[in-house]
N, C-alpha and C positions, 0 to 999 in steps of 0.2 A: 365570678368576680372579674370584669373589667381591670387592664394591666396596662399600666405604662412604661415604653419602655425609655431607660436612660442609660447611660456611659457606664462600662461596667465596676462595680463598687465593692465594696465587700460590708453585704449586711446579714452577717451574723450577729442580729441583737435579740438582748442585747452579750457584753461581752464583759467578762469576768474582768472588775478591776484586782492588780496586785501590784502591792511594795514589794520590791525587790532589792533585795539587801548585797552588798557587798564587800569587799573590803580587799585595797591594796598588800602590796607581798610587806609595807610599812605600818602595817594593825590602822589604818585611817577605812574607817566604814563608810558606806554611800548608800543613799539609797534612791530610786528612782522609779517613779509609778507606769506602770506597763495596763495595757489593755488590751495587745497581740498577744495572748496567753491560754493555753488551754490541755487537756489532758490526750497525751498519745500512744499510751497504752498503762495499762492498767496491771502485767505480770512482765518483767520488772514494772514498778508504776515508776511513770516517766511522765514528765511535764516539757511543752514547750515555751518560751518567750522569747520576742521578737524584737530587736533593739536595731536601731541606724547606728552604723559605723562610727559616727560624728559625735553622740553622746559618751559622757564620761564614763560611764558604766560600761560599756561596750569591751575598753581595753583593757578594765579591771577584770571583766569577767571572763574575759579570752586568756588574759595572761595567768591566773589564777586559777581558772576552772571549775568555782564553785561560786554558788548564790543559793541567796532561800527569795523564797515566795512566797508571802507572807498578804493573808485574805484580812483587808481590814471592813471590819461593819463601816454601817452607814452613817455611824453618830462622830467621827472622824474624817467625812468628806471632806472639809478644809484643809485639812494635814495634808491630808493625799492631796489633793489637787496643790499644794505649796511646795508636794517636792517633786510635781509633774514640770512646772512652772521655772525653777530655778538650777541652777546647773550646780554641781557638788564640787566640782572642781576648787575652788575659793570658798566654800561652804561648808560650814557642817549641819547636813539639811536634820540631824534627828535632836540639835538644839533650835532653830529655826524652828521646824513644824512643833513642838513640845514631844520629840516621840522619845519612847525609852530604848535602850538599849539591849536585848538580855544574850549574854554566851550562850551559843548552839553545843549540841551533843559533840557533834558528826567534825562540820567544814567551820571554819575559821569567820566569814561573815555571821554578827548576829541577828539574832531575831529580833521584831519589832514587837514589843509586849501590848500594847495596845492593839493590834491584831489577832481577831478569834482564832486564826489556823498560822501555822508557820511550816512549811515544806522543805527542808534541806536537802539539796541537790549538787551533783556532780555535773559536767560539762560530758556529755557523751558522746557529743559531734556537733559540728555548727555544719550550717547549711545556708551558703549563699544567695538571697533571691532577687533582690532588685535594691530597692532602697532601705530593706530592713535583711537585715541576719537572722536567723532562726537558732535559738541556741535548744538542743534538746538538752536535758536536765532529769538524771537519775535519781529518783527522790530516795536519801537515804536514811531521813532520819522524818517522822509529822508530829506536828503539839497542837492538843486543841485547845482552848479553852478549858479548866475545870469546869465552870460552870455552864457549861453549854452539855452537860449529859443529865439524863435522867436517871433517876433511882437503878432501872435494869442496865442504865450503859449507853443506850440509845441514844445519840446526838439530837439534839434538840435545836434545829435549822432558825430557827426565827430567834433562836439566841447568838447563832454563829450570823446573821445580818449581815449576809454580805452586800457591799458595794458594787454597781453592774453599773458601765457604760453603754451608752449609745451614737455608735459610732455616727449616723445620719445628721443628728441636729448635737453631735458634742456635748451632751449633757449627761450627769450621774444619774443614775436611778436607786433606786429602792425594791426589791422583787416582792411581788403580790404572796398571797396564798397558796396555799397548796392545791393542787386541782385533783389528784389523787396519788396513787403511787404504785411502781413497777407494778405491772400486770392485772393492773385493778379491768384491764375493757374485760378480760376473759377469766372467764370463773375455771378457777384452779381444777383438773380432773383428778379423781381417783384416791 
């Protein structure tokens, strides 16, 4: 396959969108849609997300130290892109986008109920990179969806629908089918 080259980018597409929820040490919630976000270890399981300095969320989450990540399906694209779009600051983006609100287990910001998955996290360390912060995040509390399992328990992915960006041309996606699943090239031995 023929390559061309260009300025160096970042195309990991596509890339996980998430509502990211928070809320001031004065009970006022924010939320704000992230697409620098991904999984950095799995024992503690620990989530990363990447916020600019300059956005309202940033010093909520620094002073604070706790956020959820919260996976919304794709039948919510407007939402999310309305509170990617507007600043919380003079806002209350979860009347705005029509989202609900619901009290977390764990940390003090709530979950976004309209969202299949909700991740409650602690602030483990930030890490300074350029024009964005890396905030790692201790996932301490997860909710799925009820109905996103099947009779044996098994999550049932095309009900959990998540929302995927592409970073290239800016646009949401939809993820396709399944193509198979862990370890399906090699037949199991023994």
């Amino acid at each position: 396959m023929k390559k061309r080259s260009i300025k160096p980018n970042t195309f990991l597409v596509p890339a996980p969108v998430a509502l990211v929820t928070c809320q001031d040490r004065g009970g006022r919630p924010n939320i704000i849609t992230i697409a620098w976000a991904g999984v950095i270890c799995s024992d503690p399981p620990m989530v990363s997300i990447s916020i600019r300095p300059s956005r309202y969320s940033y010093s909520i989450i620094k002073d604070t130290g706790e956020f959820v990540v919260n996976i919304p399906p794709v039948e919510i694209v407007k939402k999310v892109d309305l509170c990617g779009i507007v600043s919380g600051k003079s806002r209350d983006k979860f009347f705005e986008a029509g989202l609900t609100p619901v009290q977390a287990e764990v940390v003090s910001p709530p979950l976004v109920d309209e969202c299949t998955v909700s991740m409650e996290c602690r602030v483990a360390e930030i890490v300074p990179l350029g024009v964005h912060d890396m905030f790692l995040g201790e996932v301490v509390a997860t909710h799925v969806a009820e109905d996103a399992f099947d009779e044996e328990g098994n999550i049932r992915f095309e009900i959990l629908n998540p929302l995927a960006y592409s970073p290239p041309d800016r646009t949401y996606r939809a993820l396709g089918d399944a193509l198979g699943s862990y370890g399906y090239s090699r037949k199991k031995q023994g």
